[in-house]
MIKOLVO-13250 format. One record per residue (C-alpha): residue number from 1; x, y, z. Coordinates in nm, 4 decimals. Each point is the difference from the previous one (the first is absolute). Layout:
BEGIN
{NUM, {X, Y, Z}};
...
END
This chain:
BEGIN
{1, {12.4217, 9.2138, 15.8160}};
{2, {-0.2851, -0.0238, 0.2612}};
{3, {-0.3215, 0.1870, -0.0096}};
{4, {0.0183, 0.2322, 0.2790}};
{5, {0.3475, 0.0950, -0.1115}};
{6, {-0.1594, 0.0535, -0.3328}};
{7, {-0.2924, 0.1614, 0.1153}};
{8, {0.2503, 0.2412, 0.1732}};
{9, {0.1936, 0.1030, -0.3359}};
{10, {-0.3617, 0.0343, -0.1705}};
{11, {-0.0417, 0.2344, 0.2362}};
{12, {0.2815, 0.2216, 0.0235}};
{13, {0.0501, 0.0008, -0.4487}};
{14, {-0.3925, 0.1513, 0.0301}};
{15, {0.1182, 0.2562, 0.2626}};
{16, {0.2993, 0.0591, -0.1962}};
{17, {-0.1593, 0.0249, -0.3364}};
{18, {-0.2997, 0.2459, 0.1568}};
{19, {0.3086, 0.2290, 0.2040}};
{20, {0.1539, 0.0300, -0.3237}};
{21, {-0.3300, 0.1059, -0.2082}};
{22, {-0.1021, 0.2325, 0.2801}};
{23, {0.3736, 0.1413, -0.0387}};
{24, {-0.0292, 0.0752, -0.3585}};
{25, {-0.3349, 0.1399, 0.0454}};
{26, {0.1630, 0.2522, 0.2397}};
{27, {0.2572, 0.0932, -0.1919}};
{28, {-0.2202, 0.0119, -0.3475}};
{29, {-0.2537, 0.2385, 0.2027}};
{30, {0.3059, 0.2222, 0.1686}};
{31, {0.2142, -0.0043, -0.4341}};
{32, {-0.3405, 0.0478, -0.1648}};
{33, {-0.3080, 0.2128, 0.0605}};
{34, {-0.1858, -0.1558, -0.3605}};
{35, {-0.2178, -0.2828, 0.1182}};
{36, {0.1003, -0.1810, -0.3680}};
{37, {0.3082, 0.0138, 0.0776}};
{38, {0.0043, -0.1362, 0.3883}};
{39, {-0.2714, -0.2610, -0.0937}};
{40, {0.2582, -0.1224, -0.3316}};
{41, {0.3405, -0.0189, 0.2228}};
{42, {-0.2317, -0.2032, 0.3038}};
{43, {-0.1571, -0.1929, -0.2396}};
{44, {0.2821, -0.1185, -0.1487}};
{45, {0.1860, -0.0716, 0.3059}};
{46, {-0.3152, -0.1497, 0.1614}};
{47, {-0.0139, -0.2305, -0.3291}};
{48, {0.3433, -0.0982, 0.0507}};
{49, {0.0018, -0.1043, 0.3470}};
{50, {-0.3646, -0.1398, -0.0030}};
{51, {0.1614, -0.2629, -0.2758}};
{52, {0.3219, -0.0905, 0.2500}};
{53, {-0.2040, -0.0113, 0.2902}};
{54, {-0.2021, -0.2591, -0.1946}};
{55, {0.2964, -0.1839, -0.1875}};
{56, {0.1064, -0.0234, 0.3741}};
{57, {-0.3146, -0.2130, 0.0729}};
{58, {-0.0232, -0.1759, -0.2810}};
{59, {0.3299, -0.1360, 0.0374}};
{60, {-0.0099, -0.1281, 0.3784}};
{61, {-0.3345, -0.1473, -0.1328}};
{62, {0.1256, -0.1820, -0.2278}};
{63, {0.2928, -0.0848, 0.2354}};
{64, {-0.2482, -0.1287, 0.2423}};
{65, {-0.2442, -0.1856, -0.2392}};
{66, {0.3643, -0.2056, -0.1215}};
{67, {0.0569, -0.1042, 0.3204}};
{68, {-0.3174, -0.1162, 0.0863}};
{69, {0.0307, -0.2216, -0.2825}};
{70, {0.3130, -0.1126, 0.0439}};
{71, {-0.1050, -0.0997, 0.3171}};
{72, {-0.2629, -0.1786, -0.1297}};
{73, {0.2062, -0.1837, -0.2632}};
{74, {0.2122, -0.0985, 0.2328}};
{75, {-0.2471, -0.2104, 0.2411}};
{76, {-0.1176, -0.1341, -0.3041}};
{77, {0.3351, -0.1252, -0.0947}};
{78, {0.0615, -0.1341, 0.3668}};
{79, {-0.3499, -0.1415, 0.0031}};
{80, {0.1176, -0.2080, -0.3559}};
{81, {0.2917, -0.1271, 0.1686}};
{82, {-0.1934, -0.1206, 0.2719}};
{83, {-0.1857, -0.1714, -0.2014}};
{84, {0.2322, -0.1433, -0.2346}};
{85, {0.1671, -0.1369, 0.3392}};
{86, {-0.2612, -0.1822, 0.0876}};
{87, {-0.1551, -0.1493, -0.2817}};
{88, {0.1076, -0.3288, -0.1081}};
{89, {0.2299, -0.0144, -0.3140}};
{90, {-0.2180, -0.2016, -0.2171}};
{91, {-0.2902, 0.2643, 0.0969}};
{92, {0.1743, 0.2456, -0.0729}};
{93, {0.1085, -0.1144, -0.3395}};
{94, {-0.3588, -0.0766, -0.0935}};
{95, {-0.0957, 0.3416, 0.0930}};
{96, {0.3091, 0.1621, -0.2269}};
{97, {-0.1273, -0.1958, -0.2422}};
{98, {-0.3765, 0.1183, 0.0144}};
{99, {0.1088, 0.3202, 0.0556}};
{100, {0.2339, 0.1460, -0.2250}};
{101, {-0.1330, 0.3206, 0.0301}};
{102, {0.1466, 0.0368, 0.3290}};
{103, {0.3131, -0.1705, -0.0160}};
{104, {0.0712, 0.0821, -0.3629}};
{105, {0.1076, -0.1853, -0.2864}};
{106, {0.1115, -0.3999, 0.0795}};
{107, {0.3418, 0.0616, 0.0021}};
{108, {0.0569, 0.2843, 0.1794}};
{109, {0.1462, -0.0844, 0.3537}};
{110, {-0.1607, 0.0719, 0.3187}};
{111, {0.0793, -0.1369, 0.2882}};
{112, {-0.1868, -0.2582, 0.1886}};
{113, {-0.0733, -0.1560, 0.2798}};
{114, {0.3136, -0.2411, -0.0160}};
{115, {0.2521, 0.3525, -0.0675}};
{116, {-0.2026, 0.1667, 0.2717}};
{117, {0.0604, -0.3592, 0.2833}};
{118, {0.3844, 0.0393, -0.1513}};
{119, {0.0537, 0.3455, 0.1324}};
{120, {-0.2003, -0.0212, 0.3671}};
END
């Protein structure tokens, strides 16, 4: 989802969420004339949608934040294949060999430079 579309639901769950606490309020002030008693019923309610409202953002923030970095992992990944592409196989090989904590164990399979020439 974009931001301004996002930005626009934000928007209308708070107006939504403060209608429907300004409702209850109405209604607690119009059922009960005890100030305990209007304060406990728009309390609760207020408590209630005050935690959806902010389940709401949490979520698309989340949402967002998991797209960024999937985003980000994926450059990375196209950047590495780039790489691989261009680097002479017995380069490369010397560098899988250095670096085992990026290409993992020795006999794992990754492909290479001569896979990646195979499938242009």
């Amino acid at each position: 989802m974009n931001e301004p579309k996002q930005l626009i639901h934000g928007f209308v769950v708070v107006l939504v969420g403060l209608g429907a606490v300004v409702f209850i309020f109405g209604v607690a002030i119009w059922r009960w004339t005890d100030a305990a008693e209007v304060a406990s019923v728009v309390g609760t309610a207020g408590g209630l949608i005050g935690t959806l409202v902010g389940t709401f953002f949490g979520l698309h923030a989340g949402a967002v934040g998991k797209d960024k970095a999937e985003k980000q992992r994926d450059l990375a990944e196209e950047r590495a294949r780039e790489f691989a592409a261009i680097t002479p196989p017995d380069k490369y090989e010397a560098l899988r060999a250095a670096r085992p904590d990026i290409f993992g164990p020795p006999n794992a399979r990754h492909a290479g430079p001569a896979d990646i020439a195979d499938r242009s």
